[in-house]
N, CA, C and O of each residue as an XYZ file, in Angstrom:
672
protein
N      10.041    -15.026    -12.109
C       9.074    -15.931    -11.540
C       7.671    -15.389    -11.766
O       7.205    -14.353    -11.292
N       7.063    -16.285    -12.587
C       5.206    -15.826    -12.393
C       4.495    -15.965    -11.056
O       4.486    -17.037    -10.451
N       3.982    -15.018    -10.666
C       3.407    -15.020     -9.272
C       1.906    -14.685     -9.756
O       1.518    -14.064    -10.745
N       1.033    -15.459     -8.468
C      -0.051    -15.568     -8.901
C      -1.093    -14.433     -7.651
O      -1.075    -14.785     -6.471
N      -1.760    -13.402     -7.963
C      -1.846    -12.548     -6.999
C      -3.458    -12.918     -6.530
O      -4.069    -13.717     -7.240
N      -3.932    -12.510     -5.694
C      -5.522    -12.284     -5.528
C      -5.621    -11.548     -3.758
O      -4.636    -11.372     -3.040
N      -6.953    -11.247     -3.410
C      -7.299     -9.972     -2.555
C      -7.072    -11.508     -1.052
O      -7.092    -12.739     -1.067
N      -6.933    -10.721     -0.279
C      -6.779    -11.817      1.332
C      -8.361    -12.115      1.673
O      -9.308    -11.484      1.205
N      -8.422    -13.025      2.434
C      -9.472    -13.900      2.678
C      -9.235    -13.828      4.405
O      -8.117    -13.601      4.867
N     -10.212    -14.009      5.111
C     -10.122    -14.179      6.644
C      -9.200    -15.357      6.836
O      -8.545    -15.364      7.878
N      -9.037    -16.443      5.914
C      -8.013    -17.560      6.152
C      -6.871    -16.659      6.185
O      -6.326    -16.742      7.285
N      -6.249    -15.765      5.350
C      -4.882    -15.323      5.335
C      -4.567    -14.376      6.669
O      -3.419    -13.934      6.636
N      -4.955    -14.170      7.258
C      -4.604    -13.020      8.564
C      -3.241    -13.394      9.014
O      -2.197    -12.832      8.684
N      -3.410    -14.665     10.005
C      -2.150    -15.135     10.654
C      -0.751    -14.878      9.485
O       0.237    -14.185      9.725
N      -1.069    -15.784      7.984
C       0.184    -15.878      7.052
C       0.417    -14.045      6.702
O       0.859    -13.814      5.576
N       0.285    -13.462      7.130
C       0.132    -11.971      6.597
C       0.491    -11.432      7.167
O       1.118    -10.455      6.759
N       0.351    -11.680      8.455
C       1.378    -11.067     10.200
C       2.519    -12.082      9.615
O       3.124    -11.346      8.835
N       2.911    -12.878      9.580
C       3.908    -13.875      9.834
C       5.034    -13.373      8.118
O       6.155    -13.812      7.862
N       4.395    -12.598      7.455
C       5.088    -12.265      6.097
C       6.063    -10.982      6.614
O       7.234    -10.706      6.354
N       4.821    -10.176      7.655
C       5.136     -8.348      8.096
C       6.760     -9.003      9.053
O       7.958     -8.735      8.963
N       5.978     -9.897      9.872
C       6.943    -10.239     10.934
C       8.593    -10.643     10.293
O       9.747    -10.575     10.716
N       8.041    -11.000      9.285
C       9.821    -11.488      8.759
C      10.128    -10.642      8.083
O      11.346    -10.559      7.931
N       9.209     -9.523      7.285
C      10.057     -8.881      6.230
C      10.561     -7.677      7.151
O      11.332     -6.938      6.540
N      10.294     -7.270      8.574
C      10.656     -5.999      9.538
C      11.303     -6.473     10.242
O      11.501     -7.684     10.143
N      12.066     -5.523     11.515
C      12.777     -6.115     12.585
C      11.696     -6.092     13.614
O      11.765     -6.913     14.529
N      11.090     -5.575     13.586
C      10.061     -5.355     14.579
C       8.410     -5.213     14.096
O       8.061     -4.892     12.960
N       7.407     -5.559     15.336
C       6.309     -5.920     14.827
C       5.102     -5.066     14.695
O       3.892     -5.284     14.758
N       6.008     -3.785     14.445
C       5.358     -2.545     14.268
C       3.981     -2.607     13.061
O       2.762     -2.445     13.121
N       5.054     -2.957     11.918
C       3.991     -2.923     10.683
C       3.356     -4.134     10.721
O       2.309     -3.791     10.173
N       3.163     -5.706     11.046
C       2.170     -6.695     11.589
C       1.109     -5.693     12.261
O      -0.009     -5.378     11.852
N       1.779     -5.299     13.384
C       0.534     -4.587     14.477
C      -0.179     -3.718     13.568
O      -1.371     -3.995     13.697
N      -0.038     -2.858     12.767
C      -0.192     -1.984     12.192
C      -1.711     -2.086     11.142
O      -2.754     -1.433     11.120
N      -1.008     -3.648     10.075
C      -1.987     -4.112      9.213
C      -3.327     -4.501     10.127
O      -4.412     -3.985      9.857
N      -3.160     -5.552     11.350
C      -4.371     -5.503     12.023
C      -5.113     -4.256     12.709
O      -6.293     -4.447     13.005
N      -4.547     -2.981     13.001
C      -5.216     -2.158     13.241
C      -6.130     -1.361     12.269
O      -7.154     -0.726     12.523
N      -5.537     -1.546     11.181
C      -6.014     -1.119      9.947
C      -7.428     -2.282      9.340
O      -8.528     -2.119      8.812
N      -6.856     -3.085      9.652
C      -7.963     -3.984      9.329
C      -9.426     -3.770     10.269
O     -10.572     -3.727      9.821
N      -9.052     -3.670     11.507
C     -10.181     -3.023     12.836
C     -10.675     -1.849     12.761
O     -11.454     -1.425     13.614
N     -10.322     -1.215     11.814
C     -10.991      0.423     11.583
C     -11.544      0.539     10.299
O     -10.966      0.502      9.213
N     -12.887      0.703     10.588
C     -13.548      0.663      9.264
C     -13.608      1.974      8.683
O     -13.672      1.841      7.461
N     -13.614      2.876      8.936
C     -13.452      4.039      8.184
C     -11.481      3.989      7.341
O     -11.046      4.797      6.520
N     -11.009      3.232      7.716
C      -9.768      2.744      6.730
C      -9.994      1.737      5.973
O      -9.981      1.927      4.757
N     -10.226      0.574      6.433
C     -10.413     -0.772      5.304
C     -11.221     -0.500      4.384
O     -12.367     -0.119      4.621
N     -10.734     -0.660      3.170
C     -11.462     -1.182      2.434
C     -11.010     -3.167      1.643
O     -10.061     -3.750      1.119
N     -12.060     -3.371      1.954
C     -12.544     -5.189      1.140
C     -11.962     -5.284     -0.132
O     -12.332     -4.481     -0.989
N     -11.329     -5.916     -0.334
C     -10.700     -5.803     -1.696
C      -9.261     -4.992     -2.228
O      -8.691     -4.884     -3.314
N      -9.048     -4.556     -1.022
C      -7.506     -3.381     -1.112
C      -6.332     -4.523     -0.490
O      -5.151     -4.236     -0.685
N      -6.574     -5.486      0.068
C      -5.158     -5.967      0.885
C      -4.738     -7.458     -0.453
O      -5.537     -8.391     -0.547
N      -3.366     -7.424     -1.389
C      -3.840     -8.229     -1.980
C      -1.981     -8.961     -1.525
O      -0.962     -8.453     -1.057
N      -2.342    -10.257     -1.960
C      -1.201    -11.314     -1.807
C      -0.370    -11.644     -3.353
O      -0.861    -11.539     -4.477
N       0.662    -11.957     -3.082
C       0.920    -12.645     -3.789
C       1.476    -13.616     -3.556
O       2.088    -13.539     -2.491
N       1.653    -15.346     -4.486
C       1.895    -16.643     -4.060
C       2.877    -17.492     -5.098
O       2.834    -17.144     -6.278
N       3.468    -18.223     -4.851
C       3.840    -19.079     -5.851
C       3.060    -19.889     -6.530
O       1.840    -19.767     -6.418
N       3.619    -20.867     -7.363
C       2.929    -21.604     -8.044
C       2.864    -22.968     -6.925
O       2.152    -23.933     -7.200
N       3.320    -22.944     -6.215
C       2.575    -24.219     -5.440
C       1.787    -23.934     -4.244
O       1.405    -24.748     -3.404
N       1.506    -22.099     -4.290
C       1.028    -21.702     -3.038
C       1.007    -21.205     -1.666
O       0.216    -21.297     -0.728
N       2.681    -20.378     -1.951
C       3.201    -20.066     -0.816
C       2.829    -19.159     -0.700
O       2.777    -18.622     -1.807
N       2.338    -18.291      0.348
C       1.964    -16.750      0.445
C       3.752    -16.097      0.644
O       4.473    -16.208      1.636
N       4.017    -15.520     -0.499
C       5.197    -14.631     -0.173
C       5.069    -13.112     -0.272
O       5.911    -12.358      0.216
N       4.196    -12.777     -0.795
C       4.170    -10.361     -0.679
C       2.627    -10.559     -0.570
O       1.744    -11.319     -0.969
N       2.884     -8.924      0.554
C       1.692     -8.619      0.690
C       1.732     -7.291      0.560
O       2.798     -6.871      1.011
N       0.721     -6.039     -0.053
C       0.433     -4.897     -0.053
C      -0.830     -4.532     -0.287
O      -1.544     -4.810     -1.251
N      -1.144     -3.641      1.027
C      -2.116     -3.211      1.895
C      -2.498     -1.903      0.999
O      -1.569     -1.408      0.362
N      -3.908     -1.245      0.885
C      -4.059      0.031      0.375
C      -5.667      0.245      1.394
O      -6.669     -0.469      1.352
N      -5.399      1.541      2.288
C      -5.887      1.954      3.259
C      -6.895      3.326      2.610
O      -6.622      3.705      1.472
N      -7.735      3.841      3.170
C      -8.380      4.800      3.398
C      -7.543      5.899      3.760
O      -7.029      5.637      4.847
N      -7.160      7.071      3.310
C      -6.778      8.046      3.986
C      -7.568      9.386      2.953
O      -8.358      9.263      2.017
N      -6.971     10.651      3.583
C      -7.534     11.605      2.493
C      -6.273     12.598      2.836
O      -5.358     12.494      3.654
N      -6.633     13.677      1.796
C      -6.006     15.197      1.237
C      -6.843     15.646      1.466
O      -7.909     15.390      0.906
N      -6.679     16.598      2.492
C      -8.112     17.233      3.511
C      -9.130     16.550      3.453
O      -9.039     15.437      3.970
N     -10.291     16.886      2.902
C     -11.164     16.040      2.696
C     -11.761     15.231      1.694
O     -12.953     14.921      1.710
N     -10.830     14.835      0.695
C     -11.012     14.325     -0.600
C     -10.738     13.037     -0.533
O      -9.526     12.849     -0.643
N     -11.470     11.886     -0.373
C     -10.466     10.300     -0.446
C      -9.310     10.262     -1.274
O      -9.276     10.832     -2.364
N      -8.124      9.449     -0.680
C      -7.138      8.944     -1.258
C      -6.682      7.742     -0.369
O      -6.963      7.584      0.819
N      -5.671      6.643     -1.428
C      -5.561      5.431     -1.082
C      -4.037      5.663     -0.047
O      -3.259      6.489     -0.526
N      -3.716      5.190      0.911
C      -2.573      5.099      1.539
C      -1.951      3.494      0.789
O      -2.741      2.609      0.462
N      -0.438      3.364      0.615
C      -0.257      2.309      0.272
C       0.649      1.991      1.395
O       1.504      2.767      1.823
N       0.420      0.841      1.832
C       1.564      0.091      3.027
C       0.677      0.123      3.867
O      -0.281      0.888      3.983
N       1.215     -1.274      4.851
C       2.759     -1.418      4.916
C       2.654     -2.737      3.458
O       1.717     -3.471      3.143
N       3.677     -2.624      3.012
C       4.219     -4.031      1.693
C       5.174     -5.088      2.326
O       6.082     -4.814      3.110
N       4.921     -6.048      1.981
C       6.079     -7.191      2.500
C       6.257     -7.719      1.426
O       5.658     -7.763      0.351
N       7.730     -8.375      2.107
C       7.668     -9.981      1.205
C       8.927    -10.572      2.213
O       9.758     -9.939      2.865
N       8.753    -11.796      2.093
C       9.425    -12.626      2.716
C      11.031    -12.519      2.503
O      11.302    -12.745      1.324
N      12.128    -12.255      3.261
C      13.442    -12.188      2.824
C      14.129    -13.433      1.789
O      15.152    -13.278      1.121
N      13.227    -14.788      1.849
C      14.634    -15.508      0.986
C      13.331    -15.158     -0.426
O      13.043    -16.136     -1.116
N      12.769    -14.065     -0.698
C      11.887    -14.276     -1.706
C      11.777    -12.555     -2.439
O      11.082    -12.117     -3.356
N      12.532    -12.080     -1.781
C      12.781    -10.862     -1.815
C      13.367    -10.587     -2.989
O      14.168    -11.472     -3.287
N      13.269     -9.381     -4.091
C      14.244     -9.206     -5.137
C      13.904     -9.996     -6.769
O      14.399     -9.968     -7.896
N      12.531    -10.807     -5.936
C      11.547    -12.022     -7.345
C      10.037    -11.664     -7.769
O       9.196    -12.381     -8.311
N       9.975    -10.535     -7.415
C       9.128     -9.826     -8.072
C       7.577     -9.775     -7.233
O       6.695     -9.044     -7.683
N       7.376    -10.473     -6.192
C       6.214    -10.564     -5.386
C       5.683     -9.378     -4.835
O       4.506     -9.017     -4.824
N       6.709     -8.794     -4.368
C       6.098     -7.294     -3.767
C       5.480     -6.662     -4.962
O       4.257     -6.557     -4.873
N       5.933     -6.284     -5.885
C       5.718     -5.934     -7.361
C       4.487     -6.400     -8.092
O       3.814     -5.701     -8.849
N       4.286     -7.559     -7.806
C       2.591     -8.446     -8.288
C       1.948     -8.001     -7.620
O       1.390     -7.103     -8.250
N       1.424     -8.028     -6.160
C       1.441     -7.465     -5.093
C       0.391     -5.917     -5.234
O      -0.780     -5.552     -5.125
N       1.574     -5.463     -5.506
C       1.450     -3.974     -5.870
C       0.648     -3.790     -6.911
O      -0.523     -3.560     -6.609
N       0.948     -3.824     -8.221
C      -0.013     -3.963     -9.089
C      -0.828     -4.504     -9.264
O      -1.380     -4.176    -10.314
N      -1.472     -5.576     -8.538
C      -2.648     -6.310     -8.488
C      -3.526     -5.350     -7.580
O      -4.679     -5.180     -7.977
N      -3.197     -4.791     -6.579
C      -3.869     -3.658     -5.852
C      -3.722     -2.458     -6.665
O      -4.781     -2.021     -7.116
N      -2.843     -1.933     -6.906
C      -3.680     -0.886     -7.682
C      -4.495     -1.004     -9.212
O      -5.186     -0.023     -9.486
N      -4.474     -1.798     -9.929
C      -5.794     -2.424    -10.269
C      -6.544     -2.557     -9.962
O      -7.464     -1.914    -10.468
N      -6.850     -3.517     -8.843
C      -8.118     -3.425     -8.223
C      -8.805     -2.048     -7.787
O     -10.031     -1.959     -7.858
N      -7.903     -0.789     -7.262
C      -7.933      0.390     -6.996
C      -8.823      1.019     -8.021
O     -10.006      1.301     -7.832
N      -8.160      1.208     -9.102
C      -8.338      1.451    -10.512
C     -10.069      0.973    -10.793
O     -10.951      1.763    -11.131
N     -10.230     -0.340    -10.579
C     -11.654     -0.864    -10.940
C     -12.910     -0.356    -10.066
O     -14.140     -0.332    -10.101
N     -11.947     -0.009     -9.353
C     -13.402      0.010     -7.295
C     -13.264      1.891     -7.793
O     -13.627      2.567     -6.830
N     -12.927      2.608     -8.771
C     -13.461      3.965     -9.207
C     -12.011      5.195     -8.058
O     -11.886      6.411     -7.915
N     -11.371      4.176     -7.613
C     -10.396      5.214     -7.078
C      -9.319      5.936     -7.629
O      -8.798      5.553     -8.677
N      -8.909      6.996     -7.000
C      -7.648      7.384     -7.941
C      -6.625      8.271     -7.510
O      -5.801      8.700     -8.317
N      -6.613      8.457     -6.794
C      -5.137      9.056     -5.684
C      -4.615      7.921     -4.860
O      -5.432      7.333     -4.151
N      -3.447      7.558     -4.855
C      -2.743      6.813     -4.380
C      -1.955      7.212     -3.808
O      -1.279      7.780     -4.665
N      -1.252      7.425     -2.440
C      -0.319      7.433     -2.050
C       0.576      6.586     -1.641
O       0.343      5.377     -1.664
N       1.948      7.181     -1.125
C       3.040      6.189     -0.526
C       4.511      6.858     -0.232
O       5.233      7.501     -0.993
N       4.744      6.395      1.450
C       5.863      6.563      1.965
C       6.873      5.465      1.790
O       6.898      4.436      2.465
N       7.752      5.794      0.768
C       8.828      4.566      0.782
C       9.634      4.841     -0.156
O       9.296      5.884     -0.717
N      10.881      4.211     -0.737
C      11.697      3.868     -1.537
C      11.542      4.693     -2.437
O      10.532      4.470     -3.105
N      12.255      5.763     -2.811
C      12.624      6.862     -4.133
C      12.809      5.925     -5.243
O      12.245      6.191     -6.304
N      13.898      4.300     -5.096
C      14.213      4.127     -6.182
C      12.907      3.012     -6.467
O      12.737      2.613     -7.619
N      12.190      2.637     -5.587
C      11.460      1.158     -6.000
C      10.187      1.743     -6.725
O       9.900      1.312     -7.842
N       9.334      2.818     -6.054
C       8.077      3.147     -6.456
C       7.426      3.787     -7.475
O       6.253      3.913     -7.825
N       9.129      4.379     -8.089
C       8.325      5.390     -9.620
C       8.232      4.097    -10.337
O       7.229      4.142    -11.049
N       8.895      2.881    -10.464
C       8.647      2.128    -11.426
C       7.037      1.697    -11.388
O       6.540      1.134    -12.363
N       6.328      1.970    -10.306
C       4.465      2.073    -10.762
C       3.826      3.202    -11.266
O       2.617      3.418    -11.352
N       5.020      4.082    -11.677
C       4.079      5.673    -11.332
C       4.169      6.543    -10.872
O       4.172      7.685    -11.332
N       4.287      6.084     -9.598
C       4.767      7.051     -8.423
C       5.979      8.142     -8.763
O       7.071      8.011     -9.316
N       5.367      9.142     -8.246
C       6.389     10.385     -8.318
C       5.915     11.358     -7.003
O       4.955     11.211     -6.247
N       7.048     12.491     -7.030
C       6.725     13.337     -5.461
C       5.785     13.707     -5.244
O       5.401     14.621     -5.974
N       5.104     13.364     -4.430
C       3.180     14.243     -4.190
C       3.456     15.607     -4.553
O       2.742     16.250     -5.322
N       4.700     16.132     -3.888
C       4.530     17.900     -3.715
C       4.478     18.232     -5.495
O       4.499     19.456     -5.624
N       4.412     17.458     -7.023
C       4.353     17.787     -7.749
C       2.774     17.969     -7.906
O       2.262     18.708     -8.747
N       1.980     17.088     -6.857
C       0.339     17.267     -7.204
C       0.026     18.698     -6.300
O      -1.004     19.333     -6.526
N       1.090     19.182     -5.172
C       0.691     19.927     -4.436
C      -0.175     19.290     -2.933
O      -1.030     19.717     -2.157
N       0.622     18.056     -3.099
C      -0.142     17.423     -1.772
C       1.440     16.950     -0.970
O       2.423     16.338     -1.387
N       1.018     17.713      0.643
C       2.070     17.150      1.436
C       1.751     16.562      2.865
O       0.681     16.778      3.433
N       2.667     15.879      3.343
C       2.173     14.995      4.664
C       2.085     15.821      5.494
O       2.426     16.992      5.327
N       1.512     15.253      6.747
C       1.666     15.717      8.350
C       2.853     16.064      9.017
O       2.947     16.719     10.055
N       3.922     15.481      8.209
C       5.146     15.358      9.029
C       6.345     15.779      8.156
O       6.171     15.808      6.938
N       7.908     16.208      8.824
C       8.736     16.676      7.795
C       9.180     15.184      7.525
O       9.502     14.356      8.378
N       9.115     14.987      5.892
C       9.747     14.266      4.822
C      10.874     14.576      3.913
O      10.665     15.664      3.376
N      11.938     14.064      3.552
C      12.838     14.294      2.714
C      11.277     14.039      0.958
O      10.821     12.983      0.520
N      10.942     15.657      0.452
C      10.418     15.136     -0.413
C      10.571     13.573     -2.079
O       9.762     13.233     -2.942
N      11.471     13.280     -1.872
C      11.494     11.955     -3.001
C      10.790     11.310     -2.132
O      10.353     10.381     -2.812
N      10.321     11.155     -0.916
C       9.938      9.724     -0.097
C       8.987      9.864      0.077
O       8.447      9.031      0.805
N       8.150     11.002     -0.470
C       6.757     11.092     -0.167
C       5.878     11.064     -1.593
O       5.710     12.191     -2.060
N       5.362     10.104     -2.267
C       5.003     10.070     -3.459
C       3.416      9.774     -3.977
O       2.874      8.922     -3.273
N       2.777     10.170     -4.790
C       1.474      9.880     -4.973
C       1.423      9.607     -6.729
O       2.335      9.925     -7.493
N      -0.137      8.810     -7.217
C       0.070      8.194     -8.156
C      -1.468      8.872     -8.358
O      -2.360      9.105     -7.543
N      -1.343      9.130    -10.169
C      -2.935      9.400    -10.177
C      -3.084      8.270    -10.946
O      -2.471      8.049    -11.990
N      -4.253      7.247    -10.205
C      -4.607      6.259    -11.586
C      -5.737      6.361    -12.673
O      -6.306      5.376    -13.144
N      -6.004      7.687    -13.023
C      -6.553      8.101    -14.078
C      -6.321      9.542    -14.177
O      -7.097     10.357    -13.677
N      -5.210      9.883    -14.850
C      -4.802     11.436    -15.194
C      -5.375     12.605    -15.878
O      -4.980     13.695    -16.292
N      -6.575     11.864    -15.821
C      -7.592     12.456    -16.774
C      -8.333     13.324    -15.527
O      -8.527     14.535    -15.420
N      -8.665     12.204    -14.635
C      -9.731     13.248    -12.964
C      -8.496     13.941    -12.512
O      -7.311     13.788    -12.808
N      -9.382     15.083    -11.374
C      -9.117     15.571    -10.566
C      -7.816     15.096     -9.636
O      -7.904     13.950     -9.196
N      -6.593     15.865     -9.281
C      -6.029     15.311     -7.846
C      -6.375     16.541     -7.054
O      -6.331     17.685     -7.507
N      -6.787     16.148     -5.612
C      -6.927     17.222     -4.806
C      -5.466     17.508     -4.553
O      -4.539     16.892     -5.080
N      -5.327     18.709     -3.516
C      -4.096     19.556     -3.187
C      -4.524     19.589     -1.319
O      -5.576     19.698     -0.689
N      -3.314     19.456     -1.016
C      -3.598     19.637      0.711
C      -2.771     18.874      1.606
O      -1.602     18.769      1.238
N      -3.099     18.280      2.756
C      -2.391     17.944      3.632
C      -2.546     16.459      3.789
O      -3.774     16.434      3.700
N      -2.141     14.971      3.989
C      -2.694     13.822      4.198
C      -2.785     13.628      5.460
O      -2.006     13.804      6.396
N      -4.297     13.074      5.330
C      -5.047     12.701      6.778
C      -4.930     11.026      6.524
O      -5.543     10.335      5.711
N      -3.686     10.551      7.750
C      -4.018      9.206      7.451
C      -4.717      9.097      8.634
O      -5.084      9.805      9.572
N      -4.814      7.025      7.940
C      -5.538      6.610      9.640
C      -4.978      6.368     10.845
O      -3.835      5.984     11.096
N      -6.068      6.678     11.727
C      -5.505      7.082     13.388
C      -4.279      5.828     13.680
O      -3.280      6.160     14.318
N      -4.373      4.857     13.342
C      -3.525      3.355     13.398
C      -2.104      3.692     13.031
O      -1.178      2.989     13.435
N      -1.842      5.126     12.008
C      -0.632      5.181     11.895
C       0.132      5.895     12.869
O       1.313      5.918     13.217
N      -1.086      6.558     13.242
C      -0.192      7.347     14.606
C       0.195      8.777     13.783
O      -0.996      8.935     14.050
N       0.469      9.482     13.353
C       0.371     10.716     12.397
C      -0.865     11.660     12.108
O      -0.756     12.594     11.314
């Protein structure tokens, strides 16, 4: 399925809770994206992007936050949705790469992400502890992964400082 991606708009808030709300059991990661959205030393404009069908359904969403490696910026990725009967069609995936593109353009380039060993190397992603960067918390290392989107700069080395919203 071709999915058509672009960055959220103040119209999308509600459809964006209502994506978190179905793709979780609980309304942890909804709550989560709006806290993130309320903290400006996390948001950045242009990091939360959608993806839609061709007649306009909002079905995936993935969020890319402010965090750092001691004191060096890096991108947090999540929380990601997509709607369960839409799941498995590539939206989270548009989604995804439409944000880190945009990432890519706005001069950033450490990416992180807690999730899926098997879903996330297909962007890149591999174990942070190969950059020498590890979380706050004990992780089974495959689940803790970072992306450089230009392998050419710098990755810092250190500890991730996310935002206060994650609770970590």
């Amino acid at each position: 399925m071709d999915w058509i991606t672009r960055s959220e708009t103040d119209a999308d808030h509600a459809r964006i809770r209502e994506i978190n709300l179905a793709a979780f059991p609980t309304s942890h990661e909804a709550d989560l994206v709006e806290a993130l959205r309320a903290d400006p030393a996390a948001w950045l404009p242009g990091l939360s992007w959608l993806a839609q069908s061709a007649d306009g359904t909002l079905t995936g969403f993935a969020l890319f936050t402010r965090c750092h490696v001691d004191d060096a910026p890096a991108l947090a990725l999540g929380p990601c949705a997509v709607l369960p009967e839409a799941q498995r069609l590539g939206a989270g995936g548009a989604a995804i790469r439409a944000g880190l593109e945009a990432a890519r353009e706005m001069g950033e380039n450490l990416v992180l992400v807690l999730g899926h060993a098997e879903y996330y190397p297909r962007f890149g992603f591999t174990p942070a502890s190969g950059f020498g960067i590890r979380p706050p918390f004990e992780v089974e290392d495959r689940y803790m992964m970072a992306l450089a989107l230009d392998p050419t700069r710098p990755v810092p080395k250190g500890v991730i400082r996310y935002p206060a919203a994650f609770g970590v």
